[in-house]
C-alpha positions, 0 to 999 in steps of 0.5 A: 321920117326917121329920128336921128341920133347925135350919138349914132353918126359916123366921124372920121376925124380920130380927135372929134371921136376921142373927146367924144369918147371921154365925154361919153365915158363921164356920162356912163359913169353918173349912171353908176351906182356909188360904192367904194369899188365903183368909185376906184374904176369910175375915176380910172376910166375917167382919166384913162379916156381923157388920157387918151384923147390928150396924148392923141393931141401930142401925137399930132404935134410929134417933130420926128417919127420915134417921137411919133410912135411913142406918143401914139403907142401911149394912146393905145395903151390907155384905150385898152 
């Protein structure tokens, strides 16, 4: 019988799949060693990924098309 793996199924639901995201990112931090520099991109990666899945939640809740766009572009912009 195979194992399964919480972390190896598929969702589809882009919000589950961000909150994940920002969740893993603070797991993968704590396995980082502790410097000056580790410390400055740890925190970035932190707030961008938590960024991220909180603008996705704005985007849901855009009144009109331009305000859409724009929230969703924020979400892009702090993935990458």
């Amino acid at each position: 019988m195979q194992e399964l793996n919480p972390f190896s199924e598929k969702i589809f639901n882009y919000d589950d799949r961000l909150i994940r995201f920002a969740g893993e990112c603070i797991l993968f931090t704590r396995k980082l060693n502790k410097s000056y520099e580790s410390e400055y991109y740890k925190n970035q990666l932190i707030r961008s990924s938590g960024s991220s899945a909180l603008n996705f939640g704005e985007f849901q809740g855009a009144l009109t098309d331009k305000d859409l766009i724009f929230k969703l572009t924020l979400v892009v912009k702090e993935l990458k």
